[in-house]
N, C-alpha and C positions, 0 to 999 in steps of 0.2 A: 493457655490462651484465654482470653477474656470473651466479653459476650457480645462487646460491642469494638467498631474500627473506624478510624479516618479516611474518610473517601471523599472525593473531587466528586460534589452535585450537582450539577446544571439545573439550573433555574428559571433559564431564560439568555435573552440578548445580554453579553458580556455581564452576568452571571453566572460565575462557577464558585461556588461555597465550599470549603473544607471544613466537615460537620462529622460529626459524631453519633456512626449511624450503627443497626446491631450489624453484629456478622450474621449472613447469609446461610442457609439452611438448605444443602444441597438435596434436591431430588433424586428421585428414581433416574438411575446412567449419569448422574452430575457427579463431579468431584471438588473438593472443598482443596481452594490452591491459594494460600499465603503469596502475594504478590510480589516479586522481585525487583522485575525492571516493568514498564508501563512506558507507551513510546506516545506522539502524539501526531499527527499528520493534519494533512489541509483539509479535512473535512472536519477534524475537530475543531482545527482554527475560523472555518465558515463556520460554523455551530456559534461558538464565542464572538465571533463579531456581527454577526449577521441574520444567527437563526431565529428560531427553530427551524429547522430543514430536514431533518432527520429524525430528531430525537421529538417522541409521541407526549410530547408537553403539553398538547389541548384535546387530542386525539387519542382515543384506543388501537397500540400496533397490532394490525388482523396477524399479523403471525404471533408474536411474542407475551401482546394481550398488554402491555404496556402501556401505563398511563400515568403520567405528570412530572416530578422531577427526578432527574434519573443520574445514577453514576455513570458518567463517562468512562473510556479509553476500552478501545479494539485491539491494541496491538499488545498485548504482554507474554512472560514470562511469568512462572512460580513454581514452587514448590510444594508438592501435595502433600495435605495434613490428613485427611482420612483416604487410606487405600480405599478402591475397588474398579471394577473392568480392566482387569491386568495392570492395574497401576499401583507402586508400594508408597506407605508412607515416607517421607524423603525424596523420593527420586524428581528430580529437575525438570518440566516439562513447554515446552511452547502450545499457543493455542491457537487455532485457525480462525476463533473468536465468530464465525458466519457458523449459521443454524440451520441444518435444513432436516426434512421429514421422514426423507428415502423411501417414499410412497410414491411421489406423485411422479407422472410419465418424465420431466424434466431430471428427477434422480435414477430414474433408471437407466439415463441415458448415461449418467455420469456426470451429467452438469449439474452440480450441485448448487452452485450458485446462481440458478435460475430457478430454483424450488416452488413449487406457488405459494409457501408456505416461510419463505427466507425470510430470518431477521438476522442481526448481528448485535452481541456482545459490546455494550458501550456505544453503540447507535441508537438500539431501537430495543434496548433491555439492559441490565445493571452491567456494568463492565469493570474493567480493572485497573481504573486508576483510584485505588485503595488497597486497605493493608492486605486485604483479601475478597476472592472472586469465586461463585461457584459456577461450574462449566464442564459444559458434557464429555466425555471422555472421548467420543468419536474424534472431536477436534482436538484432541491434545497429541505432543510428538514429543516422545523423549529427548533432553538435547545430547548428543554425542558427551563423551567427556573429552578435554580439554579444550571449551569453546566457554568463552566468557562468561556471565552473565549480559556485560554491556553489548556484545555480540550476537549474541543469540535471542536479546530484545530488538532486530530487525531481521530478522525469520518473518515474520506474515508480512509488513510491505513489500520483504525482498520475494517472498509467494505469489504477492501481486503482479510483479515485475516479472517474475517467470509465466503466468499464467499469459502475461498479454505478448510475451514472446514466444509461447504456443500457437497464440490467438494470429500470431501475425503470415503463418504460413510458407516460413523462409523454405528456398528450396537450395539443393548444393549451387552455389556459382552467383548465386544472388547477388546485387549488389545492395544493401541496406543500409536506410539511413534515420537514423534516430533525430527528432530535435527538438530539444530543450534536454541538458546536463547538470539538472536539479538531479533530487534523492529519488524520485518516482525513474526518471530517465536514466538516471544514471542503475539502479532498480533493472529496468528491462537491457540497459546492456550488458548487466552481468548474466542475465536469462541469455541472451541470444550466445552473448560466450559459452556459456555452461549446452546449452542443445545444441549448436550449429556450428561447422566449420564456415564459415562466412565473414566478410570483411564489411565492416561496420563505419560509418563516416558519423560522427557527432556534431550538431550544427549549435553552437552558442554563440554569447558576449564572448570576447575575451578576457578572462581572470581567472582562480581556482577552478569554478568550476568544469571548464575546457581541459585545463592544465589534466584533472583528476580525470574525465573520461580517454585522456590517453594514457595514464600510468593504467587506468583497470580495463585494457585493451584494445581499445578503439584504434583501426587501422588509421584512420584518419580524423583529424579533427578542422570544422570551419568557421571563421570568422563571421556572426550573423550579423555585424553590421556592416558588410557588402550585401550586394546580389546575390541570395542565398541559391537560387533557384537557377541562374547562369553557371554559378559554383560547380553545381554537381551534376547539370549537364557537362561540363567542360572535363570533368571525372571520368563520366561514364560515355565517352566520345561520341556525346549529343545525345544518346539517347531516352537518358533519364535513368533514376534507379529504378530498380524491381519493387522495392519493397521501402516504402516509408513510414516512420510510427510518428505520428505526431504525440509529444509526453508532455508540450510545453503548457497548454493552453493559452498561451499568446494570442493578443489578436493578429489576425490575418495568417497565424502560419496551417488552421490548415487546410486556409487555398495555397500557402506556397508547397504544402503536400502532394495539395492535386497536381498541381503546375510542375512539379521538379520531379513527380513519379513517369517512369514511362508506357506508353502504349501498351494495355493487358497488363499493366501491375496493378501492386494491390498498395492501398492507404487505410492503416489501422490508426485509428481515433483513440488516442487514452487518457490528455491531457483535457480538462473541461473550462472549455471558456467563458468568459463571464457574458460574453452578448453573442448571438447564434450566429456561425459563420455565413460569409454570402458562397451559395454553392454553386459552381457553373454545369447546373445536369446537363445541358445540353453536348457539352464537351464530356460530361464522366460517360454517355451512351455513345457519343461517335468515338472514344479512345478506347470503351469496353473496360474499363476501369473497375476494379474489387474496393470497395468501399465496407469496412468492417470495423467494430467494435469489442471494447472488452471493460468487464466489470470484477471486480473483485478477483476471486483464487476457488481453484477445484481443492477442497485440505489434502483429500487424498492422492493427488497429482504432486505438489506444487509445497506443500511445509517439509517433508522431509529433503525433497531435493535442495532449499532453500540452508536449511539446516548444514548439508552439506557441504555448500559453497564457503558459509561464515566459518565453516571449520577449520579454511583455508587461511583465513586470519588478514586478507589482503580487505576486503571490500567491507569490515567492520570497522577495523583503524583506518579506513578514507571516510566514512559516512558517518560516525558519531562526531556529534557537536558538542554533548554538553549531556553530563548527568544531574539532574538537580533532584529538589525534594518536591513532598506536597506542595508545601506553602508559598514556593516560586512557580507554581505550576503558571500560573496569570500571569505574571510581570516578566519573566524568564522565560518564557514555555508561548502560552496561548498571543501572545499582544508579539511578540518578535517574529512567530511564524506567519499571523495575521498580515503585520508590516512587509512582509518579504524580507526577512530580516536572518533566516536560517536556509541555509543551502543544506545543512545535513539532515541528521536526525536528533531529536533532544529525547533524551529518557527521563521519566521519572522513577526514583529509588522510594516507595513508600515506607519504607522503613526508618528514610533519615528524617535526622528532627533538623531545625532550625536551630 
């Protein structure tokens, strides 16, 4: 192993440098992880077109202590090169990439990603889109064997996806409705399948994306260029669903959350819009309505169960798009997720060359 590695730097607004930086020097409970697979998602695509948002570029992160240009990517896979905290050298490990203290009242409740103290890996400190990452051992999860590399580099989205299907409160007999059947939504329908007997309605366009939320189990699928909100009244014999997640961030949909959930159900928030919805509180207090939210993944909830879904081998061959290198990270990677240009997920392989 040499002393120095290629890693994807952020610099700024739609700069991300592939630079030649040393390799990272694990701390006390860190573990030193040669990087396999590296995924990328819309928060790194906001980052690259849009930011700094996240990443502590002109700022000091009060949790992580981070300051100026930082290597990106939250979502990976690796292999550890120095054993220790129960971990060998060699063995194959996913990471929860979120940081938190286990001190503070919010850890002890088990929320861990409410930490006072929370940062995340490739957000808001060095991350792992490079050759290699250092990273605390608490977040890492053995992956099963016989689960791909390309597979088991969506473990932490697919975490996210179960966390906000926790978050969402389904009870037996519920009627649930998901909408937007992107990689986030499509994500929380494999959570609501994996926890709950319940029958899931998926509300899109119609194209792939529709098509894929009924091969990976959606009871039902709808057309969202009608009446979406007549739709599933007319489903649930007028009286609306129990239980709706908005995943799309669209505009308007989620008032048609509020509108198409029925009287004492609940509307989970997970999709983030770009201009703040118009809310009718007056109507969420006379219908009694559960208005709830969700952010990130509990690690210790939510990556092994995730872990076990992809070993199922169904919901990793629908959701991968595309494995590239570093050097396509921008033109391949960052600028087509930007565009709306990727329905799945795109990995990077640091290893490969050009």
């Amino acid at each position: 192993m040499t002393d120095t590695m290629r890693a994807a730097v952020y610099h700024g607004r739609q700069d991300v440098r592939i630079e030649e930086v040393p390799v990272p020097e694990p701390r006390a409970g860190e573990v030193l992880l040669a990087v396999r697979r590296s995924g990328i998602c819309g928060s790194d695509a906001t980052e690259w077109a849009a930011g700094p948002k996240m990443v502590p570029l002109t700022r000091r992160h009060p949790g992580s202590g981070h300051f100026g240009p930082m290597i990106i990517g939250h979502e990976f896979v690796g292999e550890v090169v120095s054993g220790g905290s129960g971990l060998a050298a060699g063995e194959l490990v996913a990471a929860g990439a979120g940081v938190s203290c286990g001190q503070c009242h919010r850890c002890g409740q088990g929320r861990t990603n409410l930490c006072r103290r929370y940062y995340t890996l490739g957000l808001n400190a060095p991350g792992g889109l490079a050759e290699y990452v250092a990273a605390p051992a608490g977040m890492l999860r053995r992956i099963p064997d016989g689960i791909s590399l390309d597979h088991a580099g969506l473990a932490q989205p697919l975490a996210v996806g179960l966390h906000a299907a926790r978050r969402a409160g389904v009870r037996p007999g519920d009627s649930v409705v998901v909408i937007g059947a992107g990689a986030i939504g499509s994500f929380v329908l494999a959570g609501l399948r994996h926890l709950y007997e319940a029958e899931v309605t998926v509300l899109d366009f119609p194209g792939d994306k529709l098509d894929r939320a009924a091969r990976l189990g959606a009871a039902r699928v709808v057309d969202a260029t009608g009446d979406v909100v007549e739709a599933v009244r007319e489903q649930t014999g007028g009286r609306g669903a129990d239980v709706v997640i908005e995943a799309s961030g669209a505009p308007g949909q989620f008032e048609n959350a509020v509108r198409m959930v029925t009287d004492g159900g609940r509307v989970l928030a997970v999709g983030l819009p770009k201009q703040a919805p118009s809310v009718d509180l007056f109507g969420l207090v006379l219908r009694e309505i559960t208005v709830d939210s969700t952010v990130a993944h509990v690690c210790g909830e939510d990556l092994a169960p995730a872990l076990e879904i992809l070993a199922g081998g169904v919901l990793g061959a629908e959701l991968l798009d595309s494995v590239i290198g570093l050097e396509d990270l921008t033109d391949r990677g960052l600028a087509r997720l930007a565009a709306g240009g990727v329905d799945g997920k795109v990995l990077i392989d640091p290893g490969r060359r050009a």
